[in-house]
N, C-alpha and C positions, 0 to 999 in steps of 0.2 A: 504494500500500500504506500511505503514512504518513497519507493521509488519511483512510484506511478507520479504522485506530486512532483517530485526533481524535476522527474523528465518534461512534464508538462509546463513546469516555470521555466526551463530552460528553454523548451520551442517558443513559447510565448516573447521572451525576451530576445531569441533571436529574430523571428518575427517580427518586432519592433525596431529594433536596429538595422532590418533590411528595409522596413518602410519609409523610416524615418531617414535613410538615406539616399533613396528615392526622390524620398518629397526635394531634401534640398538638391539635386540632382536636376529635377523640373525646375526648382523656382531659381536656382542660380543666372544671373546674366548670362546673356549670351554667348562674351567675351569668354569667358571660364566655363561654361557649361560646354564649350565645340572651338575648343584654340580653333585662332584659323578661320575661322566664319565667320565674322562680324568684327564691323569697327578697328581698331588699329591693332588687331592680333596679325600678326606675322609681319607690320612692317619694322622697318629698320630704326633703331634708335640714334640719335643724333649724333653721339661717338661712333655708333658700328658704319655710321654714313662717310664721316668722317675717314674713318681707315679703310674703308673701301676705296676712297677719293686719292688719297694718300698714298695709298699700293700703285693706283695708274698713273702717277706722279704729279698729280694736282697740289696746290700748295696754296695758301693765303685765305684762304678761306674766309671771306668777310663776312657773307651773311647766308643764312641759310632759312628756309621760309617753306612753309608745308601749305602746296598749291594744289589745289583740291584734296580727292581722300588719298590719290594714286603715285603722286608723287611729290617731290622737292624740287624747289625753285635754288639753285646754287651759284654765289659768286666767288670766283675763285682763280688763279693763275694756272693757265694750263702746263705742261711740262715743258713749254718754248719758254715760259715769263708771259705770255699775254694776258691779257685778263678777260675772261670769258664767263657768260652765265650758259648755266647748264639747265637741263630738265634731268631729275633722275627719279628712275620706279624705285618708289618708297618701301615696296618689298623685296625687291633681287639688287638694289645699286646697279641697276645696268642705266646706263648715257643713253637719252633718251632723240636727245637734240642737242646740241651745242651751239651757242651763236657769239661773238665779237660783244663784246661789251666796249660801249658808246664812251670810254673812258679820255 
């Protein structure tokens, strides 16, 4: 008989702790509920931009500005010395566009 009770608080309580991790599982945000899907999950953080830029020898980086959801707007010295704005995809650092900065 006493084992009959154990067993049955023990399913009960795990039962709960699968629900209960369910539920926050549903109501968490987007962002956290599905890396990756929504909002600025998987873009590039402003350093890791940075050292992307850096690798392909860009340098001076003056300003950096987040142009729509897709990507950065970049001013910067290209690997010649010129000064150049960029477009770059905010989630792979790939150079999107490059054009002469009016400097």
């Amino acid at each position: 008989m006493m084992y009959g009770k154990i067993a049955a608080a023990a399913l009960l309580a795990g039962s709960l702790a699968i629900g209960g991790y369910a539920l926050a599982v549903e109501t968490a945000p987007a962002s956290q509920a599905q890396p990756g899907k929504a909002g600025d999950a998987g873009a590039l953080t402003v350093p890791q931009l940075v050292e992307r830029l850096a690798v392909q020898g860009y340098s001076d980086i003056t300003e950096i500005k987040r142009h729509r959801d897709k990507n950065y707007k970049v001013e910067a010295r290209d690997p010649q010395g010129k000064r150049v704005e960029l477009a770059v995809d905010a989630r792979t650092g790939d150079i999107l566009k490059t054009e002469k900065d009016e400097d």
